[in-house]
N, C-alpha and C positions, 0 to 999 in steps of 0.2 A: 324819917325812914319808917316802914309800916313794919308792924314787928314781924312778918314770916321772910322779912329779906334780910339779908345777912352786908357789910361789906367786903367787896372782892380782897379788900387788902388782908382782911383776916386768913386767906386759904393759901396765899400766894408768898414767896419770898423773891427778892433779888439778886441775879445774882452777876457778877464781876471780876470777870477775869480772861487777862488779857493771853495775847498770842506773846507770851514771850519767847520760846524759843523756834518761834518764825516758821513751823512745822505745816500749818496749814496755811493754803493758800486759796481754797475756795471763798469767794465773798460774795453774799448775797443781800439782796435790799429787800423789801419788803412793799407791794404796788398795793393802789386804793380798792381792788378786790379781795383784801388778804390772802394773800398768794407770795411765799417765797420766786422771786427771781434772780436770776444772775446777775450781780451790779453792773452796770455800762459805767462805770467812773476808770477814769487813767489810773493805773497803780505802777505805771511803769517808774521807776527810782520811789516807790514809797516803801516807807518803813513799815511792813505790814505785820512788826510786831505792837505796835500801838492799836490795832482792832483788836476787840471783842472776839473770845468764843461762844457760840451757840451750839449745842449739843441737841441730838436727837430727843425727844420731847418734852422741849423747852421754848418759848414764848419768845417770838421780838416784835418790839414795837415803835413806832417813833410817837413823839408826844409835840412836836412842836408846832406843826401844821394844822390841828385838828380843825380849828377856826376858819382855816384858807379852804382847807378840801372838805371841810365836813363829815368827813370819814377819820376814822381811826384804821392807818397803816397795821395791822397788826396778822400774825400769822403764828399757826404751829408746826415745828420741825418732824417733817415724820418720813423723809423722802432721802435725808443725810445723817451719818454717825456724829460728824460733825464741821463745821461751817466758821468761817468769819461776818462779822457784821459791824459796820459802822460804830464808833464811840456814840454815836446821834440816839443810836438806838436803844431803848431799856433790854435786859436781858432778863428774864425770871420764870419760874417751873412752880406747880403746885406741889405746897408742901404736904401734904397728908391724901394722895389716891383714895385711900378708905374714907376721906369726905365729901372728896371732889374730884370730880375725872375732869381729865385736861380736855379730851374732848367734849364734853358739854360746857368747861369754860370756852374753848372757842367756840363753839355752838351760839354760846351768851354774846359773846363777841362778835356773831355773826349778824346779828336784828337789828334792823335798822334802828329801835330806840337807843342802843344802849351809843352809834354813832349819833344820835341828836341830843341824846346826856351829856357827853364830851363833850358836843358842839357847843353845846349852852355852856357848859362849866367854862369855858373858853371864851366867853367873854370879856370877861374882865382884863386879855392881856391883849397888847396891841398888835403884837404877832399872830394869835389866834393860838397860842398853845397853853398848854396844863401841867402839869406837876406830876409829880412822883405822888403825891400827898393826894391829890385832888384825885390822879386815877384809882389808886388804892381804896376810897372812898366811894366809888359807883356801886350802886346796892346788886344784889343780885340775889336771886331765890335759890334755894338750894334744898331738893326734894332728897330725899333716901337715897341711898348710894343703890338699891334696884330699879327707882322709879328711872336713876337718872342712865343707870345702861340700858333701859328700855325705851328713854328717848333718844340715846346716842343711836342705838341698834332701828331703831325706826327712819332715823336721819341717813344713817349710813346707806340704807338698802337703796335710799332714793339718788343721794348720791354716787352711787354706786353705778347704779342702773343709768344715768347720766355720762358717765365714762366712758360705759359700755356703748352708747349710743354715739359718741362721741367717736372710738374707735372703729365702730359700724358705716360712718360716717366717713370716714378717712379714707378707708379702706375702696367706697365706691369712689368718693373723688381719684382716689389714684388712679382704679381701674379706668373712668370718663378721660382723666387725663392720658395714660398710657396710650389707650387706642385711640384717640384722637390725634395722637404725634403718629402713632404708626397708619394712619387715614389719611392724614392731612399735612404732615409733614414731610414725612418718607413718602406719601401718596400711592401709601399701599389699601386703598378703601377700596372696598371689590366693584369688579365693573359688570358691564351687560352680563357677564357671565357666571358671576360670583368668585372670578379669580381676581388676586393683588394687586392692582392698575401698575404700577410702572414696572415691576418683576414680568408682568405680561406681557410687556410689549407695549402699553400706554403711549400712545405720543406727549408729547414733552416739547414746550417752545419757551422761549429764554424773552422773558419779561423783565424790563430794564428797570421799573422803578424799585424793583424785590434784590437785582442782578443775580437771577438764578433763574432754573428751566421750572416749571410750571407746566401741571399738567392741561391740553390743548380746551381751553373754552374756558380755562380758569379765569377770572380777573383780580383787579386792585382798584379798592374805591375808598376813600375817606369817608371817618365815620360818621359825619354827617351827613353825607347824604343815604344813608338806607337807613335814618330811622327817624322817628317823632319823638320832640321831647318835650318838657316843662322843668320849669327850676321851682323847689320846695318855697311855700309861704311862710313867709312870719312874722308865725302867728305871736300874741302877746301873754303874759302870763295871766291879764285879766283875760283871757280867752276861756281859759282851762277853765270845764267843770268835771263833775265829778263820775257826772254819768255823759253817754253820748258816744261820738266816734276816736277813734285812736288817732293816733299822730307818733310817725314812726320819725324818733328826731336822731343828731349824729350819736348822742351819747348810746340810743339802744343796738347801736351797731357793734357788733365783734370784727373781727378779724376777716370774714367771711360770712358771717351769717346776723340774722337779728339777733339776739340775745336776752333780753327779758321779755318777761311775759306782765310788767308793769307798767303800761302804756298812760302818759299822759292823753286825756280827751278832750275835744270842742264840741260842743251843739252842731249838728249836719246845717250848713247854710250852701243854699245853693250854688253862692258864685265861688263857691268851694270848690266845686266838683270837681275842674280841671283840674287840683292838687291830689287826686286821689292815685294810688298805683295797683297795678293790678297784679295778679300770678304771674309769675316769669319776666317781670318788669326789670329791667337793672338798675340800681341808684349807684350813683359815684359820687364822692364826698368833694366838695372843692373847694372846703377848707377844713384844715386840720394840723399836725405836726409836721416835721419833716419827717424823714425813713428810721427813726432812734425806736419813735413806739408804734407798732405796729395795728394798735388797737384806735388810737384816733389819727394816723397817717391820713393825707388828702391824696385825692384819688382811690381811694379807697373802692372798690367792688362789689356790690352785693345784690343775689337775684332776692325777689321779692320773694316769700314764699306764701302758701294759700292761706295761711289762720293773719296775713298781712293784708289779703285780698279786700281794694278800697278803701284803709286806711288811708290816713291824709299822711303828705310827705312836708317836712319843716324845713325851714332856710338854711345852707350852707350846703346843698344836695342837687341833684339834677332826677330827673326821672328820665330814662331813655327806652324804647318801644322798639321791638321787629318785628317784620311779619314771619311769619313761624318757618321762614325753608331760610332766615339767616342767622337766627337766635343760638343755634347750638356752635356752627361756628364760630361767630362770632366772641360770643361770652368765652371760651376757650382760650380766644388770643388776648384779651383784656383782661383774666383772672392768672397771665403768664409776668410774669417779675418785666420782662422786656417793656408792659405799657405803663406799668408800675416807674421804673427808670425813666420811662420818655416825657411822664409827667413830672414829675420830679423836678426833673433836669430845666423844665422850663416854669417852676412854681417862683414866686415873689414872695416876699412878707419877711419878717421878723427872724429870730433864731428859735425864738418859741412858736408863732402862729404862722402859716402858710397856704396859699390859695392860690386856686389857677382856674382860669378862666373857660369858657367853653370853647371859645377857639381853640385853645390847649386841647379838648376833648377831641374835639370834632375832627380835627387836621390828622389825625392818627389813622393813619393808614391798614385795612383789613384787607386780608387774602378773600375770594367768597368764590368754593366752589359750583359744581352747576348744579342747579337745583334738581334735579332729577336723584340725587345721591338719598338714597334713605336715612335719614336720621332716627329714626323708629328705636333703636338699641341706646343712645343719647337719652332719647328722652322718657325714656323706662329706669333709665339712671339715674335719673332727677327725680321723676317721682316717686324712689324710694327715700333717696335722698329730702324730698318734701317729708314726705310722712315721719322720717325722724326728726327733721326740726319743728313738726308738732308736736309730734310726743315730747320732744325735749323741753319746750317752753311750755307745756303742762308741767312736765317732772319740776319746772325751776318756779312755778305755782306753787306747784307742791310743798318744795322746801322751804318759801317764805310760809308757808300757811304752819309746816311744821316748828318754824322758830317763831310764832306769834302766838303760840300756845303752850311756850315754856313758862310764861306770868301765870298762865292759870293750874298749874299742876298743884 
């Protein structure tokens, strides 16, 4: 170990202690973005004085997987006073603040070296896990108790500023959603006149495959036929080099949006081309989990956004195309839980892995008003909504750039 690193086991205790008198009932796990979650496990007739307490800023972690996922499970309490957690999980808090802030220990814990030191230490068991001993042991730098609140405080602001973008975010999605239902559900979207089409007076005819009235010129077509598509390549891992184009694969997807700004690349070859996706493109995932985790679920959603414009699209994804007077509708009714469910409902595979097919996609049935409707407000929606998930996959640059500069302080 180089002598200006110190090890973690020196700052840190453990600590152990159970839910004996059964008071608390929150349980929470710990997922591979370190991020406290609510456990999905049955606890109905469990004895939920055999968990662990975790208190407010205090450390969990699991040590067994590290091998399988490559990641260390691990996370800090700062959101509860206090919590349950799996016996699976280590429980421990820094013992001396005046030498070591909890947050720059998880800051440490956040850099990808310090999951590919685990991962290495974890070879040696056939599980892929480590020790008590072994993780106590991961070296770690430990500047001045000023340098390190002036890295935390540096960290924070951008994190920070990520939430904030995050709720900026939300907020216009609800709004696109809201009047979308009041447009196109209620079919109150203004008419020749700029009043509420069906409070107006709107005609209204009763279309059988929906069994309800519809506004008159409305239709109903499956969603293969109003758009172009292509299914992602893939590609191999001698593909990948270091420089070159991007390749947006299932794991850089969220929930709705892309999500890192660490794009694996290939060399541009031409018979490539067709793999490419553009602005406002939709990809939908056609394999993935079932409905438990919402982050790699199949069928999954997501418009392309412009800092994505022409990357290459990876295998287990579809790229799908409209021309511009179906795209807002459209994407409204396929980011609604209902095509979410339809998919589902007809997916094959395993109890872990699940895939469905494009006929699956395509047979899905869309409302498509007439195209004289202004979408203009839609799509001034989106491109605000664009410009925040650029700034945001900057800001999450950002933060990697700020924890690979914690070795040099």
């Amino acid at each position: 170990m180089r002598s200006n690193y110190k090890k973690i086991g020196d700052y840190i205790k453990r600590i152990n202690i159970k839910n004996t008198d059964g008071e608390i009932s929150l349980l929470l796990g710990v997922n591979l973005d370190k991020k406290f979650i609510p456990s999905v496990a049955n606890t109905v007739d469990t004895d939920m004085t055999k968990y662990s307490l975790i208190r407010k800023g205090q450390f969990g972690c699991k040590l067994m997987s590290v091998g399988r996922d490559k990641k260390l499970p691990i996370s800090f309490l700062v959101d509860n006073e206090v919590a349950l957690i799996s016996s699976a999980y280590y429980v421990f808090e820094v013992k001396d603040e005046n030498e070591l802030l909890s947050e720059y220990l998880m800051m440490w814990f956040s850099r990808p070296e310090s999951d590919r030191n685990l991962w290495f230490m974890s070879g040696g068991d056939i599980r892929g896990r480590i020790t008590w001993e072994e993780f106590c042991s991961l070296p770690i730098k430990v500047p001045s108790i000023q340098k390190q609140k002036e890295i935390v405080a540096e960290y924070n602001a951008v994190v920070n500023r990520i939430k904030l973008n995050e709720e900026l975010n939300k907020k216009l999605e609800e709004t696109a959603q809201t009047l979308y239902k009041h447009w196109f559900v209620d079919f109150e979207f203004p008419d020749e006149n700029g009043n509420p089409y069906k409070s107006s007076g709107g005609e209204m005819v009763y279309n059988s495959e929906l069994d309800k009235e519809i506004p008159k010129g409305w239709g109903v077509k499956s969603l293969g036929e109003i758009i172009d598509y292509k299914k992602g390549y893939a590609f191999k891992s001698d593909d990948y080099t270091s420089v070159g184009r991007e390749i947006i694969r299932v794991s850089d997807l969220g929930e709705k949006y892309i999500v890192t700004s660490q794009f694996y690349r290939v060399k541009p070859i031409d018979f490539l081309k067709p793999y490419t996706v553009l602005t406002n493109d939709l990809i939908i995932t056609t394999v993935g989990s079932w409905a438990s985790n919402p982050l790699s679920i199949v069928g999954k959603v997501i418009r392309v956004p412009s800092i994505a414009n022409e990357f290459y699209l990876n295998q287990n994804m579809v790229r799908i195309r409209f021309n511009n007077d179906n795209l807002e509708f459209v994407y409204q009714q396929l980011i609604k839980k209902h095509f979410s469910d339809y998919l589902i409902s007809g997916a094959q595979g395993s109890a872990n892995q699940a895939s469905i097919t494009l006929d699956d996609i395509f047979q899905f049935k869309v409302t498509l008003p007439k195209t004289s409707i202004n979408t203009l407000i839609f799509k001034n929606i989106f491109n605000q909504i664009d410009l925040l998930i650029v700034e945001k996959l900057k800001l999450i640059s950002l933060q990697s750039i700020l924890l690979s500069r914690m070795t040099k302080v």
